[in-house]
N, C-alpha and C positions, 0 to 999 in steps of 0.2 A: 674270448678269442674270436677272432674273425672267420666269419663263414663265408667261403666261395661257392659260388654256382655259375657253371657253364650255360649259356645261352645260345647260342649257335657260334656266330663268331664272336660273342663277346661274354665278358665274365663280371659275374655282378659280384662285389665285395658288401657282407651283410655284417654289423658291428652291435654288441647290443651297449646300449649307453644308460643301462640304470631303469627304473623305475619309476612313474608321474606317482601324486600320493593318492591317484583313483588305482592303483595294482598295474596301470597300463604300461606294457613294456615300450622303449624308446629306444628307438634302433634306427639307425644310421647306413647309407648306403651310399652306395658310389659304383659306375658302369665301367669298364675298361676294356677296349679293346689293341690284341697285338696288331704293332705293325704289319705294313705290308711287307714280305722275305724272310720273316720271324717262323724258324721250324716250330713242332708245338712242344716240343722238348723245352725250348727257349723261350716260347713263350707261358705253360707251365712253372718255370723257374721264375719268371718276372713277373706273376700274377702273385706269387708269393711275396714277392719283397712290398710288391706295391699294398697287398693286405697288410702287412706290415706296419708302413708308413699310414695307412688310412686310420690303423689303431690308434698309434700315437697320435696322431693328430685330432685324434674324439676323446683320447685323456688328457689331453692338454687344455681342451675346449675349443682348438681351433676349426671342429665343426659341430656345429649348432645342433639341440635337439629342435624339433618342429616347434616352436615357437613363436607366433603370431606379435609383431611389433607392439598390440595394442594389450594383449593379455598381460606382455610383460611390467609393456607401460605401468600397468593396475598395479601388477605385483610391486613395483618400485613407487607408487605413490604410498601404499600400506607399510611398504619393509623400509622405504630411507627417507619421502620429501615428508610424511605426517609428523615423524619422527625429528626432523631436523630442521626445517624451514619454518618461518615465521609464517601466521596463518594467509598475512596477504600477501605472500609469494607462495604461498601452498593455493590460492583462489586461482591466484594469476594463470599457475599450472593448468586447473585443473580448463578454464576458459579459453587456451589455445588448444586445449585437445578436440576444440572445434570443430578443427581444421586440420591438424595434425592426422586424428583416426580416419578422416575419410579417404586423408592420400594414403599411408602406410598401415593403418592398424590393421588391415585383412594379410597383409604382404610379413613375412619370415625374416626376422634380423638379418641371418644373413644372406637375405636377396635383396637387400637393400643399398644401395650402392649409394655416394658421395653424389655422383653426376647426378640422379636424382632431388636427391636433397636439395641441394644447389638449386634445381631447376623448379620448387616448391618455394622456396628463398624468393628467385630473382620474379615472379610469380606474385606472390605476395607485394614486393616491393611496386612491380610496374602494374599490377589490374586490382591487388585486395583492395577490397573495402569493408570500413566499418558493417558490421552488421545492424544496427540500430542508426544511424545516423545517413549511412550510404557515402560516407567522406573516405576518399583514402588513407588507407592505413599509413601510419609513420616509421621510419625509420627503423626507432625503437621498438614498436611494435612483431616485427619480422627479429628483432634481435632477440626478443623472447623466444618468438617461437622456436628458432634456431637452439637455446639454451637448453630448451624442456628436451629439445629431441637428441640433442651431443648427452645431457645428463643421463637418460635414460640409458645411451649407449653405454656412458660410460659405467654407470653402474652395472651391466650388462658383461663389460670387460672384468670388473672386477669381481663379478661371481661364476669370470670363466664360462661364460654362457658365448660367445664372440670373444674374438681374438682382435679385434681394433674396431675402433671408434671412426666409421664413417665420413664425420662430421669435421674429423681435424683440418680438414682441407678445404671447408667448408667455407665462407664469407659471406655477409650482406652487405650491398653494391653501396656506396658511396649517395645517398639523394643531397638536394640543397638542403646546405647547411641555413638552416633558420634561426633567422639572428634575435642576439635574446632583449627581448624587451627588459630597459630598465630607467629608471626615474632618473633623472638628471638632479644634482643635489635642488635646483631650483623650484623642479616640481615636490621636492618632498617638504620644501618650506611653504609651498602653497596647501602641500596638503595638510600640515599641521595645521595652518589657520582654517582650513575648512572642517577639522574635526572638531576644532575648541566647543562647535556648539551640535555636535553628536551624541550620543545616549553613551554614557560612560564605558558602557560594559564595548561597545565596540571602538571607543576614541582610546583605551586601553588596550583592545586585541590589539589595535594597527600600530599602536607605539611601540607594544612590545616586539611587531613584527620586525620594526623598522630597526630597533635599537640592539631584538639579540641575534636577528637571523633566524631564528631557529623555522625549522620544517613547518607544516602546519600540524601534523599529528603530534609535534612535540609542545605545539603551543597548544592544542584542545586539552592535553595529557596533564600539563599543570596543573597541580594542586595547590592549595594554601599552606600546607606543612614544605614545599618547594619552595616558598618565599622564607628567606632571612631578614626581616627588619633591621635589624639588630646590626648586618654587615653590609648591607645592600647587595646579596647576594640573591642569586636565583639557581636552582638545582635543575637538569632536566633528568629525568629517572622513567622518563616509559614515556609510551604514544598514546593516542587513541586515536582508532580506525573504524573503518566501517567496512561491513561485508554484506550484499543482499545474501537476504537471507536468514543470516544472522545478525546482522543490525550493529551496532555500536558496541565496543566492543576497547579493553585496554589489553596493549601489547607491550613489549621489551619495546626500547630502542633498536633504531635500525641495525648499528653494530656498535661495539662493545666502546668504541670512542665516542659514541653518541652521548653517553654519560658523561653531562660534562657539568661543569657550576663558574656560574661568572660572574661578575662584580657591574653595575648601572649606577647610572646618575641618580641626583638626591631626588631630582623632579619624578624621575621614573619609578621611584619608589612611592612617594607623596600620594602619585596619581591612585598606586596600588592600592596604599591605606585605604584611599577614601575610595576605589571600587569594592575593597572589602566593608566596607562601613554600609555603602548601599546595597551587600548585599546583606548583611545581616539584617538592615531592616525589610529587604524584601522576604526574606524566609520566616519573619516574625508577622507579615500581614498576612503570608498562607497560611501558617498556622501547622496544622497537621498536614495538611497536602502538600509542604515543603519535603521532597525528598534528597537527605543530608547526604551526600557522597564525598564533598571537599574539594570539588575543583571549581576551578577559577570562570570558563565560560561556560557557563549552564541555559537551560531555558527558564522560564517565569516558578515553575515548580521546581526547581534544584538540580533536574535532568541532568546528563550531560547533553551540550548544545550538539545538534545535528549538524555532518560534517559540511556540510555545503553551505549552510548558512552565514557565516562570514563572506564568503565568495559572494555569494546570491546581495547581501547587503550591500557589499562594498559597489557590486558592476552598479546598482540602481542608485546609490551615491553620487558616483562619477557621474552617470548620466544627468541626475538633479543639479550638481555644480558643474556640470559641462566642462568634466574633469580628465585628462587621457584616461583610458583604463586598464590597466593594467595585473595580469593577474595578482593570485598572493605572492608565488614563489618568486616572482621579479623582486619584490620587498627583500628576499632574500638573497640574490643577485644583487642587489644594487649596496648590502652591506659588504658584502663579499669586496666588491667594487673601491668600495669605500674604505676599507681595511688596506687594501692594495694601493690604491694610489696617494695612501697617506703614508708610504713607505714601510709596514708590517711586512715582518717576513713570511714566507709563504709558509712555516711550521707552524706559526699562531694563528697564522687565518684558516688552515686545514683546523688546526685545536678549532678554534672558534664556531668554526664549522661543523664539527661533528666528523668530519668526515677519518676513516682508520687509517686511509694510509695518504701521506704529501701527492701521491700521483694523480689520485683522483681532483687535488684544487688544483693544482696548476696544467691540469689538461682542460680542465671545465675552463678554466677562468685564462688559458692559453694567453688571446691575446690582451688584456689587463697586463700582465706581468709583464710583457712583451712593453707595451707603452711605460711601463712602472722604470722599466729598465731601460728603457728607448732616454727615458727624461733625467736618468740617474748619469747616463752617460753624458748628457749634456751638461749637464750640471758638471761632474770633474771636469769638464774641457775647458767650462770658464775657470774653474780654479786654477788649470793648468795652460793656460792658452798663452805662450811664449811668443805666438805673433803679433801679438800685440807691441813685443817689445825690437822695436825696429832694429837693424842692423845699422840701420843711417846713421840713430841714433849715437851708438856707441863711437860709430866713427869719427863724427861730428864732434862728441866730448875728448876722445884722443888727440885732437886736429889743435882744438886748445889749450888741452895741455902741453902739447907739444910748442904753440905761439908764445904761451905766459915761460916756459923757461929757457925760450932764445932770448926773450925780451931782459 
């Protein structure tokens, strides 16, 4: 029950809200004072109801016990992101809290206001910078942070700790849209003949890149039991990631469509054979310092290959053939690309893709589908293009018939 205490002219409303699990009592308060022309009869009477209204509103959870943004944060990394989240959105988290504890983690959920946030947001977007590098932060970048701190709330809301989410009102500002680099089919037939005389293991990765799309962590993640000989099929069943820290490291797929298996060319499989053929003989010159685990890109000992290494190879590639360079995931763009404007619907190129739901391809891949469709329309018009058929015409043929049956 709520406890009042007079102040001079003001009356303090004292609430107890439970127990911390140190014995420390949590109690809730709020000042109020009566208007001015308020007898004290009257005001007496409305210091009641307002105790009242303050109760309910500490059982409801719509005011907070003292809880520090940053403590809670902790709490909600141990009780829902370890528990739920894939380990490199669990890293991701844990590396914008950066930035995140310096601005809010001393400051009380609920003294933390939207117009704040917002102002941490637009902040980020126009002066962050990399910490390592010293390049401005991207887009994307500020979109995480935004995430980890709406998630927090929200979990916040949901164990009734805070009565609303801050954050819902929240946006990161619009920057230039940076246009996605992608190989023109020309360049990818040039790059084929510049692989023909590359070390298997990567004249392989970059086929496979080119041919299934897939992520890069789906293409490290490959195993040998993943290949079908037999159907020309390839399964993709997990990632492999890297964390400092923890190092190398196999995950789930990104989401649950991510699992997916598709059908390649005779060639694309051939190539396989014979990079499994070279690797067996590489694991047969180590000997014992062959470490067997069964995936496809490894190092000289059986490892699995380090994530960067593909990348790291391909830029010094490019450079030696004074090749554009382009990252890996353009490879994957440029299939995407190529799905689309070979006239695939956007449900099989999301399949293809991995991706869980149609929104995510056709907002990535926006304007694609836009040209895909731009050229479909052209295409019916000549099928249906009735101007072509003159009206002169017609008249012209009537005008004769009409000659041949005076005559």
């Amino acid at each position: 029950m709520a406890n009042i205490r007079k102040r001079g002219n003001t009356y303090q409303i004292r609430v107890s809200c439970g127990y911390k699990l140190n014995g420390e009592q949590v109690v809730q308060t709020m000042s109020w004072k009566p208007p001015e022309g308020m007898t004290a009869k009257q005001a007496e009477k409305e210091v009641q109801k307002q105790a009242i209204l303050f109760e309910e509103k500490c059982l409801r959870g719509q005011v907070t016990a003292n809880v520090k943004f940053e403590e809670f944060a902790e709490q909600w990394f141990e009780e829902y992101a370890r528990l739920n989240l894939r380990k490199s959105s669990f890293e991701r988290m844990r590396q914008v809290t950066q930035r995140v504890y310096p601005a809010f983690g001393h400051l009380r959920l609920d003294r933390i206001t939207g117009r704040q946030i917002q102002q941490f947001i637009n902040d980020l977007v126009l002066n962050g910078r990399n910490m390592q590098t010293g390049k401005p932060l991207s887009r994307k970048t500020a979109v995480h942070h935004l995430s980890f701190i709406s998630d927090v709330f929200s979990y916040a809301v949901r164990m009734e700790i805070v009565s609303d989410n801050p954050c819902r009102k929240v946006y990161v500002p619009k920057g230039g849209k940076k246009e996605k680099e992608i190989y023109s089919i020309e360049e990818i037939e040039q790059l084929f003949r510049l692989l023909e005389d590359a070390p298997l293991k990567y004249r392989t990765f970059f086929t496979l890149a080119v041919y299934t799309g897939f992520r890069r962590g789906e293409l490290m993640g490959l195993e040998w039991k993943d290949i079908d000989f037999e159907y020309n099929i390839i399964h993709v069943r997990r990632t492999s990631n890297f964390i400092s820290g923890v190092g190398t490291y196999t995950d789930t797929t990104k989401t649950q469509s991510s699992k997916r298996s598709m059908k390649f060319p005779q060639h694309v499989m051939d190539m396989l054979r014979d990079y499994k053929s070279e690797q067996d003989k590489q694991s047969q010159l180590m000997g014992s310092k062959w470490v067997e685990n069964d995936r496809l890109f490894v190092k000289e000992n059986g490892l699995p290959m380090y994530h960067t290494t593909p990348y790291s190879w391909f830029k010094t590639f490019c450079k030696r053939h004074d090749f554009r360079f382009c990252d890996i995931h353009s490879l994957r763009h440029f299939y995407a690309s190529s799905l689309i404007n070979e006239g695939v619907d956007p449900a099989a190129v999301s399949s293809a893709l991995g991706h869980s739901v149609i929104g995510t391809t056709t907002t990535i891949y926006c304007h694609t589908f836009q040209q895909a469709q731009a050229r479909a329309g052209d295409a019916i018009a000549k099928v249906l293009d009735f101007k072509k058929k003159k009206p002169a015409d017609k008249e012209g043929r009537e005008h004769k018939i009409k000659v041949t049956s005076a005559s």
